[in-house]
Structure formats: C-alpha cells, structure tokens
C-alpha positions in Angstrom: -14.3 15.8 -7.7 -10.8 14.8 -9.1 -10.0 11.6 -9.4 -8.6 9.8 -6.4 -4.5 9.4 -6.7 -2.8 8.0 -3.3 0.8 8.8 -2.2 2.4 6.2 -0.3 4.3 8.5 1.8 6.9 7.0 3.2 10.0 3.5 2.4 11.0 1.0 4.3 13.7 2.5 4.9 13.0 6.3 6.1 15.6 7.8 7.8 15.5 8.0 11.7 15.2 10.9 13.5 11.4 12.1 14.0 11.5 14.2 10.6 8.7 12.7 8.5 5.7 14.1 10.2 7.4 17.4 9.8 8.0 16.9 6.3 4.1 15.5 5.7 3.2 19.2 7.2 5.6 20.7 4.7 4.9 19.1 1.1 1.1 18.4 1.9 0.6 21.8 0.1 2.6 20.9 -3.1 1.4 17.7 -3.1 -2.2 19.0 -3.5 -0.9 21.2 -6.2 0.2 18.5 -8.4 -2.8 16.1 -7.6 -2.3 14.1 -4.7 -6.0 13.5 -3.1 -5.2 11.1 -0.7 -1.7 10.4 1.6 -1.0 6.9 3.0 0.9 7.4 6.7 3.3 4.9 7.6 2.3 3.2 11.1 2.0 5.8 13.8 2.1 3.3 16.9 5.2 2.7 19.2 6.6 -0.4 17.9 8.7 -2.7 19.6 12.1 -1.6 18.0 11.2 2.0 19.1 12.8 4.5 17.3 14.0 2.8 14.6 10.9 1.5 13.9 9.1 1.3 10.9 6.0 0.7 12.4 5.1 -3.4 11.6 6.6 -4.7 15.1 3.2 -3.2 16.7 3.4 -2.9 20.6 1.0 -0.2 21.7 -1.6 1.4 19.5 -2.2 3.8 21.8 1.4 5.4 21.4 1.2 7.8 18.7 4.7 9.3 20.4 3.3 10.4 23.3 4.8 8.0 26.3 8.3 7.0 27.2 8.3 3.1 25.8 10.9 1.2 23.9 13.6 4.0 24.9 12.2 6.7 23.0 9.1 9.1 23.4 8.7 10.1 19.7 8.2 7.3 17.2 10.8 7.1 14.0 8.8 9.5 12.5 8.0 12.5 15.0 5.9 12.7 18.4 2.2 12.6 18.1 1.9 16.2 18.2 3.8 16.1 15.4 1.7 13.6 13.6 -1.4 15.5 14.5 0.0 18.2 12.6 0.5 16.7 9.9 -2.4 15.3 9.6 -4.4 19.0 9.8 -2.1 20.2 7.5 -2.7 17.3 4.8 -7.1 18.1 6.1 -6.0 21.8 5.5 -4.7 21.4 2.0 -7.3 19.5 0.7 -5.4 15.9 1.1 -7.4 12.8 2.7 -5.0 10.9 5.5 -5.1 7.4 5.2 -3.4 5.8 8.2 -2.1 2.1 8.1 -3.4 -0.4 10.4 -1.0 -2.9 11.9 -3.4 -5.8 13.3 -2.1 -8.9 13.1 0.4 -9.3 15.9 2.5 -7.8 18.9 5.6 -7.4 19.8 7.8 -6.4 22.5 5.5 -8.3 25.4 6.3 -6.2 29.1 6.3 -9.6 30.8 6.3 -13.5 30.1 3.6 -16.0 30.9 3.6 -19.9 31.3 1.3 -21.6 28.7 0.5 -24.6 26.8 1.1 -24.8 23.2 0.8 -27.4 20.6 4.2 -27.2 17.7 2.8 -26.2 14.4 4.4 -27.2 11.4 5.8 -23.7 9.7 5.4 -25.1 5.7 2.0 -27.0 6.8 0.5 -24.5 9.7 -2.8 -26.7 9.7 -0.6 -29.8 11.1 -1.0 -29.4 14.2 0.4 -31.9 16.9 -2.1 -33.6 19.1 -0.2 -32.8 22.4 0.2 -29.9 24.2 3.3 -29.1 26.4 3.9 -26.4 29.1 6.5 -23.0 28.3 7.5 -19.7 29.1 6.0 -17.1 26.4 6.1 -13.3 25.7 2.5 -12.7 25.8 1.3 -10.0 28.8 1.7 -6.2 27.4 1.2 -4.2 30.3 2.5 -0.5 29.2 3.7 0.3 32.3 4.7 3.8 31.5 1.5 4.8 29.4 -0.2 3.4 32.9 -3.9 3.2 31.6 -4.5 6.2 29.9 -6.3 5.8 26.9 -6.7 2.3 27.5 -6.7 -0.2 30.4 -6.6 -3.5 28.0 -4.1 -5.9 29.2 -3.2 -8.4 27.0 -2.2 -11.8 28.1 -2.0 -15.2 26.4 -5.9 -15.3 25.7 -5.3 -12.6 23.3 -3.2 -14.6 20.6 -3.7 -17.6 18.8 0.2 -18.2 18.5 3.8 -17.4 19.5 6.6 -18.1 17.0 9.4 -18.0 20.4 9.1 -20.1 23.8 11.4 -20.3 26.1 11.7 -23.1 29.2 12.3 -24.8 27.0 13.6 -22.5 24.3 12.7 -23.1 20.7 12.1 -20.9 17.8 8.8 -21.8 15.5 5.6 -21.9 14.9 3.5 -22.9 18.2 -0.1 -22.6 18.9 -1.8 -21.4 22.4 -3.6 -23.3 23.9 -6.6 -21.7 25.3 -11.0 -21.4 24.4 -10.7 -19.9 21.2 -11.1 -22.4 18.2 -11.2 -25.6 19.8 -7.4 -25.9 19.4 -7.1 -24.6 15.3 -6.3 -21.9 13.8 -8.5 -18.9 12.6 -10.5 -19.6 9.1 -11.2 -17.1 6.9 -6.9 -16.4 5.9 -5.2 -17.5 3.3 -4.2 -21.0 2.5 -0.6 -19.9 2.2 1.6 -22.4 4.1 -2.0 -24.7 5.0 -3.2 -21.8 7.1 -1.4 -18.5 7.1 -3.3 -17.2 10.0 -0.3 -17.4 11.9 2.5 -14.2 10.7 5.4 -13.5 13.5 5.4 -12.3 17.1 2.5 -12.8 19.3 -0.4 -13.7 16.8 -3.6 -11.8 17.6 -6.4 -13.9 18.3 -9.8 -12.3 17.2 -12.3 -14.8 18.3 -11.5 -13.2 21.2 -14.4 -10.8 21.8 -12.8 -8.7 24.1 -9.7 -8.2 21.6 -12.4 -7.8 19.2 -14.2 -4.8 21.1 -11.0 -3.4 22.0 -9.6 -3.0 17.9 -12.8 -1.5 17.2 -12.3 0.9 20.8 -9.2 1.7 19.1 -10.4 3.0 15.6 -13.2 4.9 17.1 -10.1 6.6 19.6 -7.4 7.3 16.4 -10.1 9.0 14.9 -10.8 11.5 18.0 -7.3 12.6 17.6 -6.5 13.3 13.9 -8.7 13.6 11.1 -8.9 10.4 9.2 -10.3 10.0 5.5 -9.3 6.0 5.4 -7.3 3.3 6.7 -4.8 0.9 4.8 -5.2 -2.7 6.6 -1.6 -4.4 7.0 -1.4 -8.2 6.4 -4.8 -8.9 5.7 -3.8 -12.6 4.5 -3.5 -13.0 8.4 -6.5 -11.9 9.4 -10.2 -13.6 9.5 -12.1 -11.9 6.6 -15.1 -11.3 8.8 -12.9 -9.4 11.4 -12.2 -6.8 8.6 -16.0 -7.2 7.3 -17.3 -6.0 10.9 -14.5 -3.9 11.9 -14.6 -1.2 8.1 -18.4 -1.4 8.6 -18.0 0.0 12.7 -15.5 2.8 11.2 -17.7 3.9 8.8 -20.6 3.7 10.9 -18.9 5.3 13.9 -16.3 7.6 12.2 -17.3 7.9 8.4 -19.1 6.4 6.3 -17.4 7.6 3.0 -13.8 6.3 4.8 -11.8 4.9 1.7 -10.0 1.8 2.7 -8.2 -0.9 0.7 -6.0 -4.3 2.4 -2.8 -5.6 1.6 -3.3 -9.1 0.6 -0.4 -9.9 -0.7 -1.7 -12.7 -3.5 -1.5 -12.3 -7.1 -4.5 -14.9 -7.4 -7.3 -13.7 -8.8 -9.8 -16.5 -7.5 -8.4 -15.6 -4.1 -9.1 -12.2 -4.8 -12.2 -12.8 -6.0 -12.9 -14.8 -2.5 -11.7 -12.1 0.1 -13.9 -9.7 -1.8 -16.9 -11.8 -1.2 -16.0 -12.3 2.2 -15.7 -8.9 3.0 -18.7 -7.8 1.5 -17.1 -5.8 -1.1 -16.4 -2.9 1.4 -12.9 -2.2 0.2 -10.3 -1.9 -2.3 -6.9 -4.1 -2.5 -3.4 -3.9 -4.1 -3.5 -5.3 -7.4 0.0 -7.4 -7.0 -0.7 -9.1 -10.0 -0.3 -5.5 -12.0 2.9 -5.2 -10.0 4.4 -8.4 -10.8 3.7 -7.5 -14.7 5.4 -4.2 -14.3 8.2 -5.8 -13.2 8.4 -8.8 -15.4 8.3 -6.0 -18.8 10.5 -3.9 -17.2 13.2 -6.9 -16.9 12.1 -8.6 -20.5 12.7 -4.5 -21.9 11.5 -5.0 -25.9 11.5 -8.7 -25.8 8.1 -7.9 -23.5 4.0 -7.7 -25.4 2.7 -4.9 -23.8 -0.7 -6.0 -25.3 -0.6 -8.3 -22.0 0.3 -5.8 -19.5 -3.2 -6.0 -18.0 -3.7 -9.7 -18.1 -4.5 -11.6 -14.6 -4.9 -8.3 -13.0 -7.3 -7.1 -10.8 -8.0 -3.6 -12.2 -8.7 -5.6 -15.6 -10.9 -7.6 -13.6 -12.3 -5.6 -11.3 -10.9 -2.6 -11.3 -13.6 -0.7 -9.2 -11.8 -2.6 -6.5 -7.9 -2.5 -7.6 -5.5 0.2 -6.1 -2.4 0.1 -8.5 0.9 0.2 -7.6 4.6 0.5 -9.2 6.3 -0.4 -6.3 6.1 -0.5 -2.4 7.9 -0.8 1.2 7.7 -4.5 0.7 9.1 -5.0 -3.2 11.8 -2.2 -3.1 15.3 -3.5 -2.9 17.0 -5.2 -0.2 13.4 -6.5 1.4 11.7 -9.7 2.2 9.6 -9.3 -1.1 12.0 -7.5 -3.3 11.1 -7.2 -6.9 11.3 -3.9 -8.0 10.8 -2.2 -11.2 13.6 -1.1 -13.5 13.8 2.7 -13.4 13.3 2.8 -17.1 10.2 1.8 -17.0 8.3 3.5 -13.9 7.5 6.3 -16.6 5.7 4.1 -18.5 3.9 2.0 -15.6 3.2 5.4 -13.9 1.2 6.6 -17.1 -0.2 3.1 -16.9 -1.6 3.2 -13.7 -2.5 7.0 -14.1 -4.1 8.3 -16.9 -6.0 5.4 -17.7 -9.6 5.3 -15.5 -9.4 2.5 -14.3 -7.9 1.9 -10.3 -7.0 3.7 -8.0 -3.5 4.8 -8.7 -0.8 4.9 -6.1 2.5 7.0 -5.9 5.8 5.2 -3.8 7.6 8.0 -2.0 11.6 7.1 -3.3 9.7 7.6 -7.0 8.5 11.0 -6.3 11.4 12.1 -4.2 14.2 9.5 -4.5 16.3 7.2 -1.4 19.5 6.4 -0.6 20.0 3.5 2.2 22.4 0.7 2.9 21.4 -2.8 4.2 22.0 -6.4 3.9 21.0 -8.4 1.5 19.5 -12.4 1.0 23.5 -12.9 0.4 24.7 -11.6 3.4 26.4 -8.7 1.5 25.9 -5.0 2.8 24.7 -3.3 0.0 23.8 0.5 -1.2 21.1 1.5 -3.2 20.1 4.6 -4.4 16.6 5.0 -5.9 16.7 7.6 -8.4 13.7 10.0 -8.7 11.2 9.7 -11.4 12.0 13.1 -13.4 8.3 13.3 -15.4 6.5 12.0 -12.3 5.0 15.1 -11.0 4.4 16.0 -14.3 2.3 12.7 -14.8 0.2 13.0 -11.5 -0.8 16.7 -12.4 -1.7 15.6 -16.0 -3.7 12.8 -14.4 -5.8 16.4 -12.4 -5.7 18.0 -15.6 -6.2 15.6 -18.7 -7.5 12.2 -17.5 -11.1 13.0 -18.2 -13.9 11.3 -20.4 -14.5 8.4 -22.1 -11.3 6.2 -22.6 -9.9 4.6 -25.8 -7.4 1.7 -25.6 -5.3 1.1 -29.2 -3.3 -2.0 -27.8 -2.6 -3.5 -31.2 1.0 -3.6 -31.1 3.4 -5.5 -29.1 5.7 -2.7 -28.3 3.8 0.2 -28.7 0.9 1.4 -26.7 -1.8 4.1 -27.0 -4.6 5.2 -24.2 -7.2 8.4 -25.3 -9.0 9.8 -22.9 -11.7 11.9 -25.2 -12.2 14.6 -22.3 -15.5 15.8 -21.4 -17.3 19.7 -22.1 -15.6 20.8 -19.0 -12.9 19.4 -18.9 -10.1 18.6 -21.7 -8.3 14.9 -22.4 -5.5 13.4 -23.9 -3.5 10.7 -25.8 -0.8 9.0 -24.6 1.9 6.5 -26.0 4.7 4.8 -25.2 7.0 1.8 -26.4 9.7 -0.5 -25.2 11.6 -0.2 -28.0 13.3 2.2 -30.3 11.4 5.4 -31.0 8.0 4.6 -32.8 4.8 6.8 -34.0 1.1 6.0 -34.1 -1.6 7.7 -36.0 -5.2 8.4 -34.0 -8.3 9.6 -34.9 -9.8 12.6 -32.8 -12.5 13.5 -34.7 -13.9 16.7 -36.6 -13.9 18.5 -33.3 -10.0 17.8 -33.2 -9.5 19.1 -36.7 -6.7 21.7 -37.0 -6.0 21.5 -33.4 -2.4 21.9 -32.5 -1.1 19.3 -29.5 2.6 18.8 -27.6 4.1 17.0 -25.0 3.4 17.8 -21.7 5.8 16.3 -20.3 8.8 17.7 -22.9 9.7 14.6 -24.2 8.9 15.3 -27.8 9.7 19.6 -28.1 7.4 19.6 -31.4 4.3 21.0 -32.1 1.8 18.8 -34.1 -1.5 19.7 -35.6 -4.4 17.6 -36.7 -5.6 17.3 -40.3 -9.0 18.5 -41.7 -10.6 15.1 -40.0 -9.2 15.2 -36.3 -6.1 12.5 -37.5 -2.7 13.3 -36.0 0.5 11.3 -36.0 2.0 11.0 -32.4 5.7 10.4 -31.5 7.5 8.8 -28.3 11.3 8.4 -27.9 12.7 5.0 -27.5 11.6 3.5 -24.0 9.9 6.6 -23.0 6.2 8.0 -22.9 4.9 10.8 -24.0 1.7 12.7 -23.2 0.2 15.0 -25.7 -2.6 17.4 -25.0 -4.0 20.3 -26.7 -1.5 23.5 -27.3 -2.3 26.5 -25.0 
C-alpha cells in the first residue's frame, strides 16, 4: 500500500466555466502515475453566488449541478454528471475522492422570516444582550426549482443559531435567534476565538437541532449513493460542536465506510487546542497542521537568517503526527485571501521534500504548485492586483520519489542551522534515500549508509546535482545541494 499523498485539487480562484470536473477526469490518470492516492474536491453543492462560486456560500447540498438555482444549472466547476465522472475516473485510476464538506452555514435563503434575536457582540460572541427584539431575517430555504427531490427538508429559523444581517430594522452584525435550542447561548464545543466562534457568516447552522442533525447525516449517506467516496474534508470545523463531527464521521463510516479518511480544517496553530478537538472527537480524524504552515512561511521570508533545526517545532506532525495532514499552502493562505500568507516560491521545494519524504503526516499537494495560476483580484488595500503563481518545476518529480524512495526506517541529521538531512534507509523490497537541502549558499554533508552501501553509486533524482557519486569501502558518501535548493539522491540505475 503506498503511502497516502493528497492533492488539493483545486484554488480559490479556479476559473469559471464548468471545466474542472472535466479536467479531474483527465489528469486523474497521470496523477496516479506520479503518486497521488487521494484527490480533495472543491465543494460540489450549488452555492449561493451560483456559478462563480467556489463552493463556501452553501445553499443546497443537494445540488451537485443538477437543478436550475442561483441562475445556473452547472456549478463553477461542471454539472453533476460531470462530477460523477470524475469521480469514477479518479475510482478508476486508482485515486481516493475526498469531497469537502461545507457545514457551518447557508446562504442565499429563498424567503425571509420574522424573528427574535438578541445583538451579539462580534470581538466577544459570548456577550450576549439580555433582550430580545423582533426582525426580518433570511432564514426559510425552500429550493423551489429542485421541488423536493432528493430531499423535502425545509429550513426555517429553527435551523440556525444566528444571522449576521436583519432587516426591519436593517443592521449588519452578529445576532442570535431566538428559539429552543440552547437556552438562549451559543453552541459549546467551538473554539474560544472571539469568546465563542460558533457563530461564522450567513445563516449559522444550529445542530442541537435534531432534525438538522438527522438530515446532515441523510445527506452523507445520499452523496455517497451518487459517487464513490473514499473521505471527506470538514470545512470550518472551529464552528462546529466537536460532538456533531464525533457522531456524524462515526455514521459515515458506519453507513458508507468504515476505512473513510477524513481530516477537519481547524484553523488554529495551538497545539493545546489541538490536542482538545482531538479528544473531543474521539481521535477519529486527521487535521491541517497550520502550525507547520506558519513555519514554512516564516523560513521562507527569514531565507538564511532562518534555523531549520526548528522547522518542526509547535507542530502537530512533531507532535502527533499520526493525526497531522501537512500542507505548503492552501485556498485560504494563497495571495489576495482572507488568510493570506503564502510561501515564497524558493522555498516550496524545500517544504515539499519536507512534508514528503519524511514519514511522518499525511502530505498534501496545492493545485497552483503542481500546475501553476494566474488571477486578478483586490486586495486588503483596495488595489486590483495580478498574481501569477508559478509552478513548482521538481514537484512531480518529488511526489513520485515520495512512491518510489520514501521507504524504511527514517534518519533525521538536523545538526545544522542551514543545512538539513532526512535518510530514509529503505526496506528489502523496496529502496530509500537521502535528502538535503539548505537556505543558504551551496553546502555538502557527509552520511553514513553502511557496508551494504559500500561502493554504491547515487545521483539526483531530481537533476539538481548532474554528478554521479559513489560510496566508500564503509557505506560513507558526501552529498551536495545547490544554494537554496534540495536535492534527492538515490541509488544509480
């Protein structure tokens, strides 16, 4: 069984125009070949901003781009006919599809409602105010045109816990619904964020609610009958009661499969909260380490003024790393976005062997990094702005020597600053390798193989280095990496 390696397949910013699904079906062949296992699909579900949606303004799970809602039939990224071939052809080449779950909240409400609600204070979300006035919200999601089929769930105000716009009087904040879920508070169980960060945007969903409850689960069971999923990514899990995940992964994999890989996004570098969640959850999943990210792009901004001896420290796959999914870069930190903090191009070779040859986590690829983006937007100054995200030239090269070479036991020689070694020893069946690479000027490192290494010859996989270098009488060899690079060296031949 190789070892797992996920693709992220898609950017915030995607082009329009239905063509991802297609493209999915196209590359899900190559991206086997080089040692993808597993492909993250961006949300499939009709979102409020139709069809240039990304997929985070949920309105109806049930469209997969099959109905006639928000203006458009098909969803930014194809119709679900589409989608479901894409999926079999990911099944077909030997790739798990991992499809992202947007929970927290709605958007795009068919009709208003008049309720009670309570202002929230949006830095302090668990002060409250004591009384409760009457408004107009947009809380009743009808889906006229998908008219039942699939799912007759209304939602109405007893579905949400909060609104974040009322109208009659019109205001824009944070207000919470009044109605007999929680005695008036908000959900426990989220992140402390802000007092309470239960409440997100939109039309907050409220999963005391049983009924809301039964129906997520209805819906898991029914995106399963129509594509094959291996696992689910859970979207803004800092929002959402830990035991709602903790029952909800155990119904999949009781219901759809119980091998179903599925990690959270919750978003917090904290390694006590971490450490919480898990606990709360019952271990069942894995989560973004965001602490590894922050560190790749902290080095990759310091350059040679940075210790990579303490690449690893305050992260989750150093702490747990049965339960860290690694990450260079995502929808959320690439440029131009709420999160931005990407990592310097320079360095993604270095963070990519980081995350990928080492055993540790569960590595996983960003799409602009394997294929590369272009995209304009505006930015926190109010500036448009273009950006072009170049790809990663030894990337694919990197992921298939992860398939190839990552194997055995696991040496780390982290005794200097600048300069970093990882051996993986290999195993009878299978072969390993030594990597190095430095934030500095060129540099060289002596290792120790072992008699079995003796008078073995070794290069670069991935061309860096063009020489050929061969081991002395006792298994020693002296390695070289170009200045800010990596290199990969395996056995010649």
């Amino acid at each position: 069984m190789p070892a797992r390696t996920l693709i992220q397949y898609f950017h915030w910013y995607t082009p329009d125009g239905g063509v991802l699904w297609r493209e999915v079906a196209e590359k899900a062949p190559w991206l086997a070949e080089i040692g993808i296992t597993d492909a993250w699909l961006p949300p499939a579900a009709k979102g409020a901003s139709g069809a240039h949606s990304v997929g985070y303004d949920t309105y109806d799970l049930f469209d997969l781009g099959e109905f006639d809602q928000k203006g458009t039939v098909a969803t930014k990224y194809g119709t679900k006919d589409e989608l479901v071939a894409a999926a079999k052809a990911l099944r077909a080449a030997g790739v798990g599809v991992i499809l992202d779950v947007v929970f927290n909240h709605k958007m795009g409400a068919d009709e208003t409602e008049r309720v009670h609600v309570r202002r929230a204070n949006p830095d302090n979300r668990a002060e409250i105010e004591e009384e409760a006035f009457e408004a107009t919200a947009h809380t009743r999601f009808t889906f006229p045109a998908r008219a039942g089929k699939h799912s007759q769930f209304i939602w109405d105000a007893r579905c949400f816990s909060g609104v974040d716009r009322i109208e009659d009087p019109g205001e824009d904040g944070v207000f919470k619904l009044v109605n007999e879920y929680g005695d008036g508070e908000w959900n426990t169980e989220v992140d402390l964020e802000n007092g309470n960060f239960d409440y997100l945007m939109g039309a907050n969903i409220e999963m005391r609610n049983n009924a809301v409850y039964e129906e997520l689960k209805f819906w898991g069971r029914w995106v399963a009958e129509q594509l094959p999923v291996d696992g689910f990514r859970l979207d803004a899990a800092k929002h959402i009661p830990a035991w709602f995940f903790r029952d909800w992964v155990g119904h999949m994999r009781e219901t759809v499969k119980p091998d179903l890989f599925v990690v959270a996004e919750f978003w917090q570098p904290d390694l006590q909260a971490k450490h919480t969640y898990l606990e709360r959850v019952d271990k069942q999943l894995a989560l973004f380490d965001v602490a590894l990210h922050h560190r790749f792009h902290d080095a990759s901004k310091a350059g040679g003024d940075f210790d990579l001896r303490t690449i690893f420290d305050g992260t989750l796959v150093q702490d747990m790393p049965d339960h860290a999914v690694t990450l260079v870069d995502n929808h959320d930190t690439q440029p131009l976005q709420a999160m931005e903090a990407p990592v310097e191009t320079w360095f993604k070779p270095l963070a990519y062997a980081l995350i990928l040859l080492r055993e540790q986590g569960v590595p996983c690829i960003f799409h602009p990094d394997l294929f590369g983006a272009r995209y304009r937007d505006v930015g926190g100054d109010g500036q448009e702005h273009e950006v072009e995200l170049p790809a990663i030239q030894c990337l694919p090269k990197l992921i298939e020597a992860r398939k190839r070479f990552a194997h055995g036991p696991q040496t780390d020689v982290f005794d200097d600053p600048h300069v970093l070694v990882v051996i993986r020893h290999g195993t009878a069946e299978a072969p390993g390798c030594v990597m190095i690479l430095t934030n500095r000027e060129e540099a060289t490192k002596t290792v120790e193989l072992g008699p079995e290494a003796a008078g073995a010859r070794f290069h670069d996989f991935l061309g860096h280095c063009g020489e050929e270098i061969e081991a002395d009488g006792e298994g020693r060899l002296t390695l070289r990496v170009p200045g800010g690079s990596v290199s990969v060296w395996v056995r010649a031949g």
